[in-house]
N, C-alpha and C positions, 0 to 999 in steps of 0.2 A: 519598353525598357531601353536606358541608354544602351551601347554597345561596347562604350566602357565603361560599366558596371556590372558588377559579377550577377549573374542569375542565381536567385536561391536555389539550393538541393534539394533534390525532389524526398520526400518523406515516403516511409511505408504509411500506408493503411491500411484498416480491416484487422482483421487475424494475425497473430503473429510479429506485431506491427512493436518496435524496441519499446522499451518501459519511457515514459516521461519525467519522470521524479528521479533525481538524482538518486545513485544507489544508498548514500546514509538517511534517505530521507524512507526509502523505501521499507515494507516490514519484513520481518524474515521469512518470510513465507513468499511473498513476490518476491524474494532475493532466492530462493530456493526453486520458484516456477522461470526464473527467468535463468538459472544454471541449468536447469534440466534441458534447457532448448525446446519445451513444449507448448503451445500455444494456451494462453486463458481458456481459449472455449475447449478445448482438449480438457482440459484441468476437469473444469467442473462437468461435463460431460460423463468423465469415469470418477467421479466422486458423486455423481447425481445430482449437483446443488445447480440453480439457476445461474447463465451466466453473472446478471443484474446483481445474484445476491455475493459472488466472488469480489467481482469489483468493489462492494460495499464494504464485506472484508479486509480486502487488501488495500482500500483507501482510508480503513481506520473508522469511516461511517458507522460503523455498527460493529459492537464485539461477538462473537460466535458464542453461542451455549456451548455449554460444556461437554457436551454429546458433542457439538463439530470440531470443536479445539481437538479434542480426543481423537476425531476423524482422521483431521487433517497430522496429526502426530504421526497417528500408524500410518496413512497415506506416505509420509515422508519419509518413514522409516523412522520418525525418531530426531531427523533432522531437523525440523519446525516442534518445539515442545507447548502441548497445550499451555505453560504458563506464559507463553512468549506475548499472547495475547492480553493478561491479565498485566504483563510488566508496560506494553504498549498501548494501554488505556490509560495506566497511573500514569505512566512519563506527561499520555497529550494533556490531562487535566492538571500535571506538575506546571507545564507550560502556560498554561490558562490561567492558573494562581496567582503565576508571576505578573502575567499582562495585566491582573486585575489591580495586583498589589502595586508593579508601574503605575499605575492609570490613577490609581488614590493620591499616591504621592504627588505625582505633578500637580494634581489638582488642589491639595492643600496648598503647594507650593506658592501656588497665585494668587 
């Protein structure tokens, strides 16, 4: 590396390690895991759920049953409400509607 160029900042990893998604991008529930100052694997550790399946969650990958959403309510105190998940599924497929209905359009367009 030159000597005048800035060297990149060293990043956490592992455990613990700040969130990567901007916080409006983020769901409310990693906005709620990432106020509490507790680590992901803490999280699901005393919730009992697989690391693998948290992250699934909290990237929107997969919606939780209705039994976890409920979980994660009481876990929260209340904080994280099971329909938060139901409103965060409609939104990403509101998204998808639109990219599809973008996508038609251009293409008649031409």
């Amino acid at each position: 590396m030159d000597s005048e160029r800035e060297k990149p900042k060293a990043t956490r990893k592992g455990p613990g390690r700040p969130p990567t998604r901007a916080l409006e991008d983020q769901s409310p529930f990693e906005r709620w895991i990432t106020a509490s100052g507790r680590t992901k694997e803490e999280i699901s550790a005393e919730m009992g759920w697989s690391l693998r399946s948290l992250y699934r969650v909290l990237s929107g990958t997969i919606t939780p049953s209705l039994a976890h959403a409920v979980q994660v309510e009481n876990f929260t105190g209340g904080a994280v409400l099971a329909s938060s998940f139901l409103a965060q599924r409609l939104v990403k497929k509101a998204k998808l509607i639109r990219l599809i209905i973008k996508a038609r359009a251009g293409g008649e367009a031409e």
